[in-house]
DRENPA-3360 file (N, C-alpha, C; in nm, 2 decimals, always signed):
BEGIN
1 = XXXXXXXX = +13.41/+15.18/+6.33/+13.49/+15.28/+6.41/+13.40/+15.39/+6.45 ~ +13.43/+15.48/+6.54/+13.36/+15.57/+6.61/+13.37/+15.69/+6.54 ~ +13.26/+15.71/+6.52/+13.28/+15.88/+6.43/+13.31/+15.98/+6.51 ~ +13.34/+15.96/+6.67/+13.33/+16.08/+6.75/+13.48/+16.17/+6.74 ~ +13.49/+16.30/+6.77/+13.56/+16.36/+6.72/+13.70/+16.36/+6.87 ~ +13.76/+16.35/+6.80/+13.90/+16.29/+6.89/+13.99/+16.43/+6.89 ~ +13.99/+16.45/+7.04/+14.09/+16.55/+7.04/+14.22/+16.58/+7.15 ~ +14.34/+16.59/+7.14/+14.37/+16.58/+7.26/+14.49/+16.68/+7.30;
9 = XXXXXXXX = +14.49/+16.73/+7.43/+14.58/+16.86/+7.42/+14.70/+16.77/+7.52 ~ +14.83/+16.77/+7.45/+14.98/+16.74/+7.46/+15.07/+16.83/+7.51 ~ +15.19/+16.74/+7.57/+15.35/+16.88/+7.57/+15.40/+16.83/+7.46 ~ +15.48/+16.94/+7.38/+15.56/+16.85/+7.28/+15.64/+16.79/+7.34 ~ +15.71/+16.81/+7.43/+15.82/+16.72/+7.49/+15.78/+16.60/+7.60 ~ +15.61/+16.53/+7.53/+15.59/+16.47/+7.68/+15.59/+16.31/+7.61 ~ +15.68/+16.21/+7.65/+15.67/+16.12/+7.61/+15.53/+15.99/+7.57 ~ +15.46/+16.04/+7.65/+15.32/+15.96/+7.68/+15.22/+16.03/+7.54;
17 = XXXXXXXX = +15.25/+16.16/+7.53/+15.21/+16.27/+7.46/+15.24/+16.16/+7.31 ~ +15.33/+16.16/+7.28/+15.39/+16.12/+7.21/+15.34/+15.99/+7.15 ~ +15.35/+15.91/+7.25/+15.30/+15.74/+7.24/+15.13/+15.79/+7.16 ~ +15.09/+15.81/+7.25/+14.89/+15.83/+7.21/+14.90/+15.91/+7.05 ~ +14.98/+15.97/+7.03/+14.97/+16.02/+6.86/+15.01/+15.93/+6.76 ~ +15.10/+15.87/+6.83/+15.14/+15.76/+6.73/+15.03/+15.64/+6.75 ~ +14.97/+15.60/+6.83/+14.86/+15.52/+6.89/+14.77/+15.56/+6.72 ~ +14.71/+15.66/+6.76/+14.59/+15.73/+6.68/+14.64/+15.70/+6.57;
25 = XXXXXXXX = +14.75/+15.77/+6.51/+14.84/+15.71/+6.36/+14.80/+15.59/+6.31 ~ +14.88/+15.49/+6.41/+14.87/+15.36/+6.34/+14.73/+15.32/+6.35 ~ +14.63/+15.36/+6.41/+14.55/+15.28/+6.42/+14.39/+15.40/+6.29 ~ +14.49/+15.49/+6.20/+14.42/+15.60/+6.13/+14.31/+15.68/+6.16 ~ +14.31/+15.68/+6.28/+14.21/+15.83/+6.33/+14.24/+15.95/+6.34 ~ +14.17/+16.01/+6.23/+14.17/+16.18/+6.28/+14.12/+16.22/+6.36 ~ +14.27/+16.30/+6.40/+14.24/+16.39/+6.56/+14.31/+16.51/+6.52 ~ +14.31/+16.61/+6.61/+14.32/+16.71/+6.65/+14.39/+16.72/+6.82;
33 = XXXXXXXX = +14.50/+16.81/+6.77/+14.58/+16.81/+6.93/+14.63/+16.96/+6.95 ~ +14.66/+17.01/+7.04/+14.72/+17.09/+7.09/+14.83/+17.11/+7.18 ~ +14.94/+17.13/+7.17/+15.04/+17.13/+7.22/+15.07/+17.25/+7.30 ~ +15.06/+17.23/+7.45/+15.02/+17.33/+7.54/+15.13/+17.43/+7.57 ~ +15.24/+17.33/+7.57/+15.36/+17.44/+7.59/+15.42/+17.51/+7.52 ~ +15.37/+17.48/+7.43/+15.42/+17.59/+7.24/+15.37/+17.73/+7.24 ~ +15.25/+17.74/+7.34/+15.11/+17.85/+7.28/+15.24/+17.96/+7.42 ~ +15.15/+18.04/+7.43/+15.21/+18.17/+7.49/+15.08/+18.24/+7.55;
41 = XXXXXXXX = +15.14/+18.36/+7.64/+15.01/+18.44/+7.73/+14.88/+18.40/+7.71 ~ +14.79/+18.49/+7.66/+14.65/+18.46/+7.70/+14.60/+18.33/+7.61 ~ +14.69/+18.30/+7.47/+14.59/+18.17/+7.42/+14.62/+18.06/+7.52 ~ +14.76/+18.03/+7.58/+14.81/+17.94/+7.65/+14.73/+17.97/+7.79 ~ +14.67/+18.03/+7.83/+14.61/+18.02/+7.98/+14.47/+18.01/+7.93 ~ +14.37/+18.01/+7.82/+14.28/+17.99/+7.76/+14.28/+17.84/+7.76 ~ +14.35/+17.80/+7.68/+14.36/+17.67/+7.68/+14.38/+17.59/+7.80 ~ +14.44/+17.61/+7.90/+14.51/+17.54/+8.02/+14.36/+17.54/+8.09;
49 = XXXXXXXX = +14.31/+17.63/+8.08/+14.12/+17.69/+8.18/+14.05/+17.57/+8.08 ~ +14.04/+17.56/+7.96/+13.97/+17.42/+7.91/+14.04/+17.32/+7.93 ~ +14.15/+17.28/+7.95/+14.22/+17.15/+7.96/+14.13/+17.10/+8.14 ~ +14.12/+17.21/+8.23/+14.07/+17.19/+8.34/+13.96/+17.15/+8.31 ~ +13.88/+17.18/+8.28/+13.73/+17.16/+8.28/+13.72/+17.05/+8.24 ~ +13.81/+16.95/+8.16/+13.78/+16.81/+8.15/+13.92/+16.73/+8.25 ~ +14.01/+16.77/+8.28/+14.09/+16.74/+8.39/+14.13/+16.82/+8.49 ~ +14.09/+16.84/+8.56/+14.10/+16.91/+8.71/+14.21/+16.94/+8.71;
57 = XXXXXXXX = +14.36/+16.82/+8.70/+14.47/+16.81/+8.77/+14.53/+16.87/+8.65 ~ +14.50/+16.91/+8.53/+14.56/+16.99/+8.42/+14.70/+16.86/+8.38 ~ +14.72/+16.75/+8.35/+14.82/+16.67/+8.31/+14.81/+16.62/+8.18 ~ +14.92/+16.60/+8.13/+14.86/+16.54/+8.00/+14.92/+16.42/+7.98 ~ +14.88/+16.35/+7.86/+14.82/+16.41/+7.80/+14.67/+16.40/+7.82 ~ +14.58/+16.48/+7.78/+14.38/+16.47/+7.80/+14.42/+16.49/+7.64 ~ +14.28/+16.31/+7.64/+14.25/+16.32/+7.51/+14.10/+16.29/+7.57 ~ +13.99/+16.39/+7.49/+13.88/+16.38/+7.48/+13.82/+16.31/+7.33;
65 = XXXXXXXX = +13.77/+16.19/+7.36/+13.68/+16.13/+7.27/+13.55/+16.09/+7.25 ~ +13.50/+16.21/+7.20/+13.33/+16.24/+7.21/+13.33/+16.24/+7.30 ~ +13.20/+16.22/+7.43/+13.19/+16.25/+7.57/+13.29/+16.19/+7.65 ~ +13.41/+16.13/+7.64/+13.46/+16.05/+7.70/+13.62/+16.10/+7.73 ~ +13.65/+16.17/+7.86/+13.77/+16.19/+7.86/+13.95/+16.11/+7.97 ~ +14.01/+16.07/+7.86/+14.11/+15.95/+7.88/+14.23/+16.05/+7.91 ~ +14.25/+16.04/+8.03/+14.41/+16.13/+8.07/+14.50/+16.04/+8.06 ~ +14.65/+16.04/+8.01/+14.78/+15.95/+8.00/+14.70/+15.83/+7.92;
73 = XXXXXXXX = +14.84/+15.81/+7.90/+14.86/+15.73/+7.77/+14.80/+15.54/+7.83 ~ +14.68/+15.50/+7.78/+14.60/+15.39/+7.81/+14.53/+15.35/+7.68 ~ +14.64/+15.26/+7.63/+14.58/+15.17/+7.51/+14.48/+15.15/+7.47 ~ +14.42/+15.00/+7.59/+14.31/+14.97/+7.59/+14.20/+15.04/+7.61 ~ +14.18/+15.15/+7.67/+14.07/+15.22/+7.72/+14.09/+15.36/+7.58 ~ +14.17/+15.36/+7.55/+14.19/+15.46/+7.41/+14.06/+15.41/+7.29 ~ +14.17/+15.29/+7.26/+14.07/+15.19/+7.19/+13.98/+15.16/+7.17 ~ +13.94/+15.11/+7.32/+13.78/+15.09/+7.36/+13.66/+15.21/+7.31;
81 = XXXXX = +13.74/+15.35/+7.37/+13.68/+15.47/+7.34/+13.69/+15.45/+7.20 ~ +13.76/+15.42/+7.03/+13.72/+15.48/+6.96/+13.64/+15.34/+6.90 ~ +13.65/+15.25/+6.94/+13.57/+15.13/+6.94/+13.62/+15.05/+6.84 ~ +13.73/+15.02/+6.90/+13.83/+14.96/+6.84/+13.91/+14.82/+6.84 ~ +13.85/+14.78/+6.97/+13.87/+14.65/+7.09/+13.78/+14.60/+7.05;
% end
């Protein structure tokens, strides 16, 4: 498996959001997430300015895995990234 560090910033209420944590669960990789619409004023527009910089279109969920960034919920290509396919 991929030692690279898995991170990805979510809505809590986003169902896709949702699927990819459970993804990472079952398949026992630690990650690290952020849940965008929870945060408030400046950490929440801090965060939103980095969610850009690896997605333009600011959607989620962006999961960054090591150099590799996977927007919405895509199994195979999740996978592949943690080298798991």
């Amino acid at each position: 498996m991929a030692e690279d560090s898995v991170l990805m910033y979510s809505l809590s209420t986003c169902s896709h959001c949702k699927s990819v944590k459970k993804l990472l669960d079952e398949c026992t990789v630690k990650y690290e997430f952020t849940d965008v619409d929870l945060l408030q004023g400046k950490e929440r527009t801090a965060i939103l300015e980095d969610v850009k910089k690896f997605n333009p279109n600011c959607s989620f969920p962006t999961i960054i895995i090591g150099d590799k960034v996977i927007v919405g919920y895509k199994e195979q290509e999740i996978k592949e990234a943690l080298g798991l396919s």
